[in-house]
Every structure is written in C-alpha cells, then in structure tokens.
C-alpha positions in Angstrom: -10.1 -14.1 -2.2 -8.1 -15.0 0.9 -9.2 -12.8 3.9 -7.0 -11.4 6.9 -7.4 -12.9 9.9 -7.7 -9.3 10.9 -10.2 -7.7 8.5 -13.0 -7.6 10.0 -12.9 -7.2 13.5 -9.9 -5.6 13.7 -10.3 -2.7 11.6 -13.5 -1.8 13.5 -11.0 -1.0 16.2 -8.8 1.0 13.4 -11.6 2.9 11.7 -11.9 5.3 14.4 -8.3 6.4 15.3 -8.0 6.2 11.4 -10.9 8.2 11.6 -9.6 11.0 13.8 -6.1 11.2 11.4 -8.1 11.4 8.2 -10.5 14.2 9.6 -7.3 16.3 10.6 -5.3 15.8 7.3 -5.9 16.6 3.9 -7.5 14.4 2.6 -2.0 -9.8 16.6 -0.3 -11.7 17.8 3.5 -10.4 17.2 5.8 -12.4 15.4 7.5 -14.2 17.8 7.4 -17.9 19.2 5.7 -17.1 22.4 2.7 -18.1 23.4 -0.6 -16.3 21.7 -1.4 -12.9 23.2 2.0 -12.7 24.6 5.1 -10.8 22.7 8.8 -10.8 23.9 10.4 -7.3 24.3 12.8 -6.8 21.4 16.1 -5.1 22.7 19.0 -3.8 20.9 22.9 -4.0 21.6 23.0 -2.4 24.6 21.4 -4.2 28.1 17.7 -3.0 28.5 17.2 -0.7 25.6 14.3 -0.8 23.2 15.1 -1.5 19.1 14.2 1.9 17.7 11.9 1.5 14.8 11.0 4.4 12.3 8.5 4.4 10.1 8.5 6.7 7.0 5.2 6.7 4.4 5.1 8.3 1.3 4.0 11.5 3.4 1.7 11.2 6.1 -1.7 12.3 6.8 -3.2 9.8 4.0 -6.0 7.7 5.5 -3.7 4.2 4.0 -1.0 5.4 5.4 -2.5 5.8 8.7 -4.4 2.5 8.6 -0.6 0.9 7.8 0.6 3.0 10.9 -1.6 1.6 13.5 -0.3 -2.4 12.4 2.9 -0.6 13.1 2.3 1.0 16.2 0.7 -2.1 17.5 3.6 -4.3 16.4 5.9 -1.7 18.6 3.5 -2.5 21.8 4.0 -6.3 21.4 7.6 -6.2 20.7 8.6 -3.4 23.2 9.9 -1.1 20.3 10.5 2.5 20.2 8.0 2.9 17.2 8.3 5.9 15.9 6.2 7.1 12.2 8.0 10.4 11.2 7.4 12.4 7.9 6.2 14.8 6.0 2.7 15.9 4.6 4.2 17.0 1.6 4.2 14.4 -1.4 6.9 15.3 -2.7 10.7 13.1 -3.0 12.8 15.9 -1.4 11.0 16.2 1.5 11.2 12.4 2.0 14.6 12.4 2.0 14.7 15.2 4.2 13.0 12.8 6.7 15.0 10.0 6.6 18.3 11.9 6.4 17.5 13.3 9.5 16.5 9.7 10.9 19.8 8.5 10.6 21.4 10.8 12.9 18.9 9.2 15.2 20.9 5.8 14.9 17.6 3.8 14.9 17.8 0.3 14.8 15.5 0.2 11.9 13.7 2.5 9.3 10.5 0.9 7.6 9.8 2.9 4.2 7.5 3.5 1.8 9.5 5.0 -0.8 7.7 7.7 -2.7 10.0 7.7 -5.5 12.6 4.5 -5.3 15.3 5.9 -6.8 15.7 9.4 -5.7 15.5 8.1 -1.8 17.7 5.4 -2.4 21.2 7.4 -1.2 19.5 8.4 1.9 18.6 4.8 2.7 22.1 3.6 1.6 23.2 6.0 4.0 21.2 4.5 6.7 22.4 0.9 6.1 25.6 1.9 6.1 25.6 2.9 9.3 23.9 -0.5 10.3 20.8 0.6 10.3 18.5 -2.4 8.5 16.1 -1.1 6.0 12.8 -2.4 5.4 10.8 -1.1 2.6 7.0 -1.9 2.5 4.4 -1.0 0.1 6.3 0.9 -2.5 9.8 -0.6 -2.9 13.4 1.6 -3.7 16.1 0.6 -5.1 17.3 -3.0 -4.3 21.1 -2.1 -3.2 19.5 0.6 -0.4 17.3 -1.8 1.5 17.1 -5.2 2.8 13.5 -6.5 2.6 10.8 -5.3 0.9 7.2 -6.2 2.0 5.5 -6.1 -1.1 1.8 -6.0 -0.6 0.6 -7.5 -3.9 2.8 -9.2 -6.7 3.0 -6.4 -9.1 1.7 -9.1 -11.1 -1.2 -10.1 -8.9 -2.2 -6.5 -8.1 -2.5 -6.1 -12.0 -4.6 -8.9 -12.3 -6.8 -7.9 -9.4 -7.1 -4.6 -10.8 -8.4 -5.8 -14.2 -10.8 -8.7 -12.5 -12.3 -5.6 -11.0 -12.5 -4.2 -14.1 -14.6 -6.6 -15.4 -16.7 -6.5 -12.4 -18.0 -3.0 -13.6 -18.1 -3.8 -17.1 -18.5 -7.1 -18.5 -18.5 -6.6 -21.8 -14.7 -5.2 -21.6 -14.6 -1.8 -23.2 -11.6 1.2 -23.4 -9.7 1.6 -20.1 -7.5 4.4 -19.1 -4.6 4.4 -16.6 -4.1 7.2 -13.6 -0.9 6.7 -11.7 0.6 9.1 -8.7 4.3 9.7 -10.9 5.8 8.1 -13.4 8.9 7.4 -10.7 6.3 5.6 -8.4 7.9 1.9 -8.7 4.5 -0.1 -7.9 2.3 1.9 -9.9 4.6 1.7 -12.9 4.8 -2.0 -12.6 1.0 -2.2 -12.1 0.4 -0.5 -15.8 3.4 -2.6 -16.9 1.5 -5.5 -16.1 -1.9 -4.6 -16.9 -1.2 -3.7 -20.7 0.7 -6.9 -21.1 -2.7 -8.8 -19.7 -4.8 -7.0 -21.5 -2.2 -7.9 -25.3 -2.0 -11.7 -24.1 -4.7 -13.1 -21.8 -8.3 -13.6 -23.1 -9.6 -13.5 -20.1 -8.7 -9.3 -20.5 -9.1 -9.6 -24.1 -12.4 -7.9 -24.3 -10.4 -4.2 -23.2 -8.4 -2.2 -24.8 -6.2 0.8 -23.3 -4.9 4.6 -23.8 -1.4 3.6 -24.1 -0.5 7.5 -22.3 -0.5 7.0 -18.2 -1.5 10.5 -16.6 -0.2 11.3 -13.5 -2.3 12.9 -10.7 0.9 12.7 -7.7 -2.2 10.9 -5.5 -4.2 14.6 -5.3 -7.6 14.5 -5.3 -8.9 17.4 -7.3 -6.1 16.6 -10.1 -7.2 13.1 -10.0 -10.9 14.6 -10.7 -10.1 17.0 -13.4 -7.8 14.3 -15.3 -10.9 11.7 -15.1 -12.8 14.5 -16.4 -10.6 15.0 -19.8 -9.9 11.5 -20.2 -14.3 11.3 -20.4 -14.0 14.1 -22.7 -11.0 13.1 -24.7 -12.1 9.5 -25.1 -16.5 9.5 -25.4 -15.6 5.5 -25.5 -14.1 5.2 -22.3 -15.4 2.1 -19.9 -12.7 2.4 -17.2 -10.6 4.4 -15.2 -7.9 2.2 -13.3 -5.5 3.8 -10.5 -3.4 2.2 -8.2 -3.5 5.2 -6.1 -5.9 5.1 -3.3 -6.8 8.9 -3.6 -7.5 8.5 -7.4 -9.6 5.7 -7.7 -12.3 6.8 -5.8 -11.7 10.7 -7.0 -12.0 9.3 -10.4 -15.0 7.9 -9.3 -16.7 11.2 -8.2 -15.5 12.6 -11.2 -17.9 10.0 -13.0 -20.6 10.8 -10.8 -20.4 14.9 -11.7 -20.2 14.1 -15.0 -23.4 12.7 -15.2 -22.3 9.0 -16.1 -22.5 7.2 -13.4 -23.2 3.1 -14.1 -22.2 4.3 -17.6 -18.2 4.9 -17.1 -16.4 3.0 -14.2 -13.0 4.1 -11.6 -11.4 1.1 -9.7 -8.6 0.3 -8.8 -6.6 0.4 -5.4 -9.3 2.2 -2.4 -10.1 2.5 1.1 -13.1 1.0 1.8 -14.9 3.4 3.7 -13.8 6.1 0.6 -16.1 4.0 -2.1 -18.4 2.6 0.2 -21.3 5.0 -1.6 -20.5 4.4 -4.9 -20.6 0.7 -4.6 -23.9 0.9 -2.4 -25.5 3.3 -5.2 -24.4 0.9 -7.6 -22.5 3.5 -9.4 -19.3 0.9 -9.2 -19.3 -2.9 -8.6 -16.2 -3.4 -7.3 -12.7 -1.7 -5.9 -9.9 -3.9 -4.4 -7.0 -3.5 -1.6 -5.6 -5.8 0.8 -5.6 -5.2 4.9 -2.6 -2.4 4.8 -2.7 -2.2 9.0 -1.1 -6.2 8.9 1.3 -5.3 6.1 2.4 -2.7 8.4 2.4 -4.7 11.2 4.1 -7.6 9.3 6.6 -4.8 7.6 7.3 -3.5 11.6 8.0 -7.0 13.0 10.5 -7.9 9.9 12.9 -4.8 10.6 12.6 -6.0 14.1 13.7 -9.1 13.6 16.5 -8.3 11.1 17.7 -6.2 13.6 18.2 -8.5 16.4 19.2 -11.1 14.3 16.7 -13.4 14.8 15.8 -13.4 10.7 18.4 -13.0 7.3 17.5 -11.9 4.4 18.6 -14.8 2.1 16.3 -16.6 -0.3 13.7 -19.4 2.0 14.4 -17.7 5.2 11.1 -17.8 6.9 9.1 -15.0 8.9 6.9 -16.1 11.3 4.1 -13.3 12.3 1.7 -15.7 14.6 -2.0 -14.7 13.5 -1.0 -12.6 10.9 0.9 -15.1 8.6 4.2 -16.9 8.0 6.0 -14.9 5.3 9.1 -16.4 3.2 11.5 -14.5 1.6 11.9 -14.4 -1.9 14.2 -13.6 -4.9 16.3 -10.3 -4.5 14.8 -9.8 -0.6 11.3 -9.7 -1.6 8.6 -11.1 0.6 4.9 -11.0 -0.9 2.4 -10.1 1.8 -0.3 -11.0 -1.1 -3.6 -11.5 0.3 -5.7 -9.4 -2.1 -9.1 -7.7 -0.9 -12.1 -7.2 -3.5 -14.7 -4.6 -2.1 -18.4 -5.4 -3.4 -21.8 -4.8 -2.5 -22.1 -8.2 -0.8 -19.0 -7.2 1.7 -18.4 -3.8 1.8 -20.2 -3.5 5.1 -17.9 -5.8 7.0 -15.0 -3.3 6.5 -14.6 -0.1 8.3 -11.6 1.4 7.4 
C-alpha cells in the first residue's frame, strides 16, 4: 500500500484535537511553489483580503469528518484563508442544504463539500457557482453540473477492491458477505457495492464470496448499524462478512459480532478510523479494516478550491495540482481528481496510527 507522507507523525498531532471533537459529539507543506515550510497568502479580488473558504461535511461532529477538518484548517494557515467548516450535526439532506444555502449569502470564495446525498444538494451548490462561488466536492461527490472538482478519495473502483482484499484478510476461504451502506442516495457508497458485486461475479481472485444481493441502510448510526449486523447474523447463520463503507458501521458491525458471541467466527470491515477498531484487530477478533489519511484529502480538497479560485488551476482534463509534501494531483475525466492512496489497518501497523 502507498503510505502518506503524513500518516504517521502527523496524525499523532491530530489524534488529540480529533480526540477532544469526538469526546464532545455523538459519536504540509501547502500547495504552492514556494519554498518548503513556507505558504504564500492566497487573496481574493479585492487588495488584501483573504479567499473565504467553507467547508461543509456530511454533518459534523463525526470523528472522519473532524480528522478531514484539521488538513483543512491547516491548509487555511498556510495559504492565509478564511477557513471556515460550518454545518450541521444532523445527518440528514435538508439540513445540508440549509447550510450551504445560507453559505452563499456569505459570498465565499469557495465551498468544499461532502455531499451527503449528491443529488438533493446539488441546486444549492448550483446556486453557489452561479454566483462565482467555485465548488469543490471531496469525499462524497454531487452532481457533476453543481461543482467543479471532486477530490475523490479512492477510485470507487479501488475502494471496492480494497474493501474485498480486506475481506479476504478475515476470511480466507471466502464465504457469504453482506453489504451495510449509510442511504441508498449516498453516491460513494452506492458505487462501492456497485463495484464490489461486479468483483465478486467476474474476478477469481473474489470468486471464493458470494453476497446478499439487498444493501441495508444504517444512515452512518451506530446502534442501527449494530442491530442491522445483528439480523443479517440471524437472517443468514452462513454469513462470513459484513462490509460498510461507512466509518460508523464497520466497526459498529464489528461490536455487534462481538455481542453476539462470534467473534473470529463472522467478520465487519470495511471503511474505519483506526483508533475505532484498534481492539478488535489487537484481540484478533478482525484482521484487517482499511481507509486512507482523510486530514491530507482535506487538506488537498482545501488547497484545490483555493487555487481554483484565484485562478492559479482549471478544471480541464491534465491540468495539474501541485500540493508540495502532500502529492501532485491531476485532474481527470468529468473534474475528477483521485486522491487514491489506500490505507490497510492490521495487527503489524495498527499502532503507528492514532487517529
């Protein structure tokens, strides 16, 4: 697996401001051509003023979120933005677009997104570009016509694949594997499953699995996540694997196992915060989870908008990105630029990470 340049290290810094937002919530060099350590203040139109930047998750409080927060925040300090994470703790669509309706009236020179449901925000962020405001969507995309970049973490493709190696990490011998997704109007997760199912039909190497074809949704909530691992157990006494590109359900699902009684027996992966499946993988109760480092997709995320809005960057197909320490990036087809350094979590490196 490629690593971040700022895995390790870094994230010991993160762990503890993470730390602080998790325990009160439900649970780099910029990108500029200085000289390392050194960032040039980013300024909009108007002589002197900082590029507002807002950044909107899913909802906040979320441990990931946070984590993606802090490469935000400390892409703002190196670029002299006004960085700004707004939102609500509610996971819900409406209260998303709520948020960034409300941005707009802000006239920020850029709004960084994850969209919790691609489609229903998508007016909101048309709105937004509209009024010249560049939108930069990062870990879950909307639709194409209502931003201008989107930062995807993973390949859909790679994440699925990543997913399933881990998969085969717990269980070897393949087995029955069933899928937990936040909402069927989640763009990433559905394209994870997508992909997934069609590795498991028509690559051997995922030829030993087999899958419910039904996807339950759990709208990334802990105790639903638990009490949906709990009938799928029940429902299907053959069950291997739990897989969940939510970061709240693959280690809830895991739990679930572990209450159950069936620990080492059944197995929850998927997408996870380190520090959230730490125990299970140090038990040996799971092998493996996977993520990549989501504080450098935010930072990377942060610095794009920035640079889209000063002009510096396009968004046609080749046009580079260059983050320093954190990466050169190179945008794709349809304004997609793939972060795609993928993180597996075992027993021989779970240590190393703190967040």
């Amino acid at each position: 697996m490629t690593e971040s340049v700022f895995n390790r290290r870094r994230f010991m810094g993160i762990a503890g401001a993470v730390g602080a937002a998790a325990a009160a919530a439900p649970l780099l060099s910029a990108c500029t051509t200085t000289a390392p350590g050194t960032a040039a203040s980013a300024t909009s139109g108007a002589a002197g003023a900082k590029l507002k930047v807002f950044m909107s998750p899913k909802f906040t409080g979320l441990a990931y979120f946070e984590v993606a927060r802090k490469g935000g925040e400390d892409a703002g300090k190196e670029l002299g933005l006004d960085f700004q994470y707004i939102g609500s703790d509610k996971a819900e669509a409406t209260e998303q677009i709520a948020t960034l309706t409300n941005a707009v009236a802000q006239k920020p020179n850029a709004l960084v997104v994850s969209a919790i449901d691609g489609d229903a925000v998508a007016p909101a962020l048309r709105q937004a570009r509209a009024a010249g405001i560049k939108v930069v969507t990062y870990d879950a995309d909307a639709a194409q016509d209502a931003r201008d970049l989107f930062v995807n973490q993973l390949s859909y493709e790679l994440a699925a694949t990543t997913m399933l190696d881990a998969a085969l990490l717990n269980s070897p011998e393949g087995g029955l594997i069933a899928f937990i997704s936040a909402s069927p109007t989640a763009p990433n997760h559905t394209a994870h499953v997508k992909f997934m199912k069609q590795a498991i039909d028509s690559d051997p190497k995922y030829s030993k699995f087999k899958y419910v074809d039904t996807v339950q949704f759990a709208a990334d909530d802990a105790q639903k996540s638990q009490d949906i691992a709990l009938n799928l157990m029940q429902a299907h006494p053959d069950l291997k694997v739990i897989i969940s590109s939510s970061a709240v359900s693959a280690p809830a699902a895991e739990q679930a196992i572990i209450n159950a009684g069936k620990g080492g027996k059944v197995f929850a992966t998927g997408v996870a915060l380190p520090s959230s499946v730490k125990d299970f993988i140090k038990s040996g109760d799971s092998k493996a989870f996977m993520m990549w480092d989501p504080a450098e997709l935010g930072y990377v995320a942060t610095v794009a908008a920035a640079q889209l809005a000063e002009g510096k960057i396009d968004t046609a197909k080749g046009t580079k990105i260059d983050c320093g320490k954190a990466g050169t990036y190179e945008v794709g087809e349809n304004g997609e630029v793939l972060y795609n350094k993928p993180l597996m979590f075992t027993a021989d490196n779970i240590d190393q990470y703190s967040f």
